[in-house]
N, C-alpha and C positions, 0 to 999 in steps of 0.2 A: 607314868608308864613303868612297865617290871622288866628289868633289861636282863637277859639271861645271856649266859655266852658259852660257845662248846667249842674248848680248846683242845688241839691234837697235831703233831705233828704232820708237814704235805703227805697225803697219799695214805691216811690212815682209817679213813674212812668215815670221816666228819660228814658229808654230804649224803653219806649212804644213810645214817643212823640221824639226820638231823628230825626228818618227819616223824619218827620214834619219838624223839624228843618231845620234840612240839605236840605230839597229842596226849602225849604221856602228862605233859605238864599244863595244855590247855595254853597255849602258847600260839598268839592270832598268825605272825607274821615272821618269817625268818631273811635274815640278811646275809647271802652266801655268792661270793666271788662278784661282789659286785652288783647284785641281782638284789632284787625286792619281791620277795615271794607271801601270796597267802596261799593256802591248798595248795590247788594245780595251777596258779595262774600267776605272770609278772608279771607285777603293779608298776616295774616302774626300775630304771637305771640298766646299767648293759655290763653282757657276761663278761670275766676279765678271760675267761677262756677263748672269746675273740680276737685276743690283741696278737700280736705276728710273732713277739717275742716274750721271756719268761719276763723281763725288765716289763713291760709293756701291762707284762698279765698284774702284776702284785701293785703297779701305781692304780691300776684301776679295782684291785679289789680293796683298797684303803681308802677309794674315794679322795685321789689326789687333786682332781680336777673339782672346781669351785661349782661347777654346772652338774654336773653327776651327782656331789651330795646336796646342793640345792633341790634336784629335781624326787630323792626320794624322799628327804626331811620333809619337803613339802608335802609328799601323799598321806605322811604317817600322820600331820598335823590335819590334814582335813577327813582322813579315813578317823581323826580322833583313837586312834593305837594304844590298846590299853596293857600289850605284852609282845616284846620283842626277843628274837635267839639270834645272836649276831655268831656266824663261826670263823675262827681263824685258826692260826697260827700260833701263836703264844699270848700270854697275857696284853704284853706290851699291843700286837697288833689286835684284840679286841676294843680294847680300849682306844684306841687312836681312832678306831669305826667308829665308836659312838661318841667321841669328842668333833669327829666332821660332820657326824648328823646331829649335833645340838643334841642331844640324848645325856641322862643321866648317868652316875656311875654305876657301875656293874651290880647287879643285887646279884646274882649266882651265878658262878661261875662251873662249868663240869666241863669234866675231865674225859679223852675217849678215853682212856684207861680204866675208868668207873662202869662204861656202858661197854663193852668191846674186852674178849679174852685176848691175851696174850694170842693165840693161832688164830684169832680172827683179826687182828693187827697185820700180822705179819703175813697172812694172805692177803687183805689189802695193797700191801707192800710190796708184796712179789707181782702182782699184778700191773702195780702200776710202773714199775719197774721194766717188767719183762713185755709188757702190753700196751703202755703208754697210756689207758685207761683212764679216765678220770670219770665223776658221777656228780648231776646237776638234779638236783629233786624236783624237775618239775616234768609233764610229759614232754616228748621230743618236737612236737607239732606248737606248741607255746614256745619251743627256742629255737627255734628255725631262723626267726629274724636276727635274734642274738647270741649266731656264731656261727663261725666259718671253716670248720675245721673236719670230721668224720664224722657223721652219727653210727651206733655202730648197733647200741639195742635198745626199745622202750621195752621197761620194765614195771610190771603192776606189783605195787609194795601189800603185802599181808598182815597180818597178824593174826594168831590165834586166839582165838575167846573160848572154845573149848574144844574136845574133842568132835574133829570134824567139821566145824565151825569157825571161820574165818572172817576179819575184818579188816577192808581194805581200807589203806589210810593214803592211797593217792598213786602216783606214776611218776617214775624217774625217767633220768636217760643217759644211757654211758656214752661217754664222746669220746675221741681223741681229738685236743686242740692243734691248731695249727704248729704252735710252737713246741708240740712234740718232739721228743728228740728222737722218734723213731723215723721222721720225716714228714713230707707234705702229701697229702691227698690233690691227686690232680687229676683231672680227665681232657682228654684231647679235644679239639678242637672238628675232627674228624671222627672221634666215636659220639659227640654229641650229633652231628650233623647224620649216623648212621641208625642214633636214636630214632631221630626224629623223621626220619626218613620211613621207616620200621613203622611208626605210629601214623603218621596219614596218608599214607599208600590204601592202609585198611579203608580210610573212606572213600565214597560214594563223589566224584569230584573232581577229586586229583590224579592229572596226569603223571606227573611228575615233579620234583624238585627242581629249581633251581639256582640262586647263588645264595650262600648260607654264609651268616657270619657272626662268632660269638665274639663278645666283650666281656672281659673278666673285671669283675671290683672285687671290694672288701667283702659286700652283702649278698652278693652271688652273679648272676650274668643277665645279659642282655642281649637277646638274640634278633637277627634282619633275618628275615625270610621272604624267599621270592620263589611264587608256584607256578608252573604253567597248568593249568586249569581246563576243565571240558566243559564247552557251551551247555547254558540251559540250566543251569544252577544258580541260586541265588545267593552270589558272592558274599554277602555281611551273613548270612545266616552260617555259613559254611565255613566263615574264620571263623564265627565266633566258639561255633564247636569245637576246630581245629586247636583254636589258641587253648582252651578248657582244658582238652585232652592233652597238650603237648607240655603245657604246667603241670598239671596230673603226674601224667607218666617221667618226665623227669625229674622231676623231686621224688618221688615214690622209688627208682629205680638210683638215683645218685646221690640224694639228699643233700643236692647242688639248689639251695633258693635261686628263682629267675626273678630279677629285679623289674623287666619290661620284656615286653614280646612283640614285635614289629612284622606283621604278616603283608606282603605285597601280590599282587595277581599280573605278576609279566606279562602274560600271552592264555589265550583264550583257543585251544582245539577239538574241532568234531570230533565225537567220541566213536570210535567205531561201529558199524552196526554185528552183530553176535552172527556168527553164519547158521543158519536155519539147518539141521540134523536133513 
């Protein structure tokens, strides 16, 4: 296998320019914070922009855990991986990634300084500075499982081929992680419940709400809900829309992952009759 690695200091904009990379050099597979990426899609290991702390973030993008580099070493051996772009941090920390994936030594190594001006450095830098900013090359909708922190933009990557003429080489997504030091993203307990409140009123069904309760994890929440209902509907068809739409619209609207959705039917009331004009 041809192990490539793109070193640059935090916040320089390794992540931004890795897909550059990789297609510039025909490069299957990149390994970046812990994640196992081909194209748009991870194969496999978990973001370290998940973790709650900076300590937290950099054990996992080194693959300090025996199970995490287990489980990617394993896909690159059965995908049969004939070219890897491992990105870090300095020499030292590319290499310690591919001595925990059983991977050879480094055959090239670049530099963001090679691919990246001086002003496009140091905009990265004030960015991530001033913005808390960081950037994961894959779409936003593929790391939703893995991580916990803000999504802020999915971005479609370009390239010119000529005049006029553009070729897309895939979709990123700017997050801010949780261990930002700009702070936590949180949402209350009561603007979700105003959510969803908002979202199936609009149906054909529901009378009203009534007792609501979120559970917060790592992976995102787990909501109890309990409806008082109007006769003459048929209850399993009407959650299951319900449940659809109320996933839908919360992740679209907070890009808070619901881990489970718990729909209950309280009470059952005749629904008024319309007064005739």
């Amino acid at each position: 296998m041809e192990v490539y690695a793109l070193v640059g200091a935090s916040g320089t904009g390794k992540s931004h320019r890795a897909l550059w990379v990789a297609k510039e050099r025909n490069i299957e597979y990149i390994i970046d914070d812990g994640l196992l990426i081909r194209g748009n899609e991870i194969i496999a290991g978990k973001s370290a922009k998940r973790e709650k702390t900076r300590i937290g973030s950099i054990k996992t993008a080194v693959f300090t855990s025996d199970d995490h580099a287990f489980e990617v070493a394993q896909q690159l051996k059965l995908r049969n991986a004939k070219s890897i772009l491992i990105l870090g941090t300095s020499d030292n920390m590319v290499k310690r990634i591919a001595k925990r994936l059983g991977l050879n030594k480094i055959d090239k190594t670049i530099y963001i300084e090679e691919i990246s001006s001086k002003f496009e450095i140091q905009q990265a830098l004030n960015t991530r500075r001033s913005e808390g900013k960081h950037v994961i090359p894959v779409p936003t909708l593929e790391l939703k499982k893995d991580f916990s922190g803000f999504m802020l933009d999915p971005l479609n990557i370009l390239r010119r081929k000529g005049i006029g003429d553009y070729e897309s080489l895939g979709e990123k997504s700017v997050v801010r992680p949780t261990f930002s030091y700009l702070g936590k993203y949180t949402i209350s307990d009561y603007t979700l419940y105003q959510l969803v409140e908002h979202i199936v009123l609009k149906e054909e069904g529901v009378a009203k709400l009534g007792r609501f309760r979120a559970e917060t994890s790592e992976s995102g929440i787990s909501l109890n809900i309990e409806f008082v209902l109007y006769y003459g509907y048929n209850i399993p068809e009407l959650f299951k829309k319900l449940k659809a739409k109320i996933i839908e619209e919360i992740e679209r609207i907070t890009s808070i992952n619901i881990d489970s959705i718990v729909l209950i039917a309280k009470s059952l009331v005749v629904k008024p009759k319309s007064k005739a004009n």
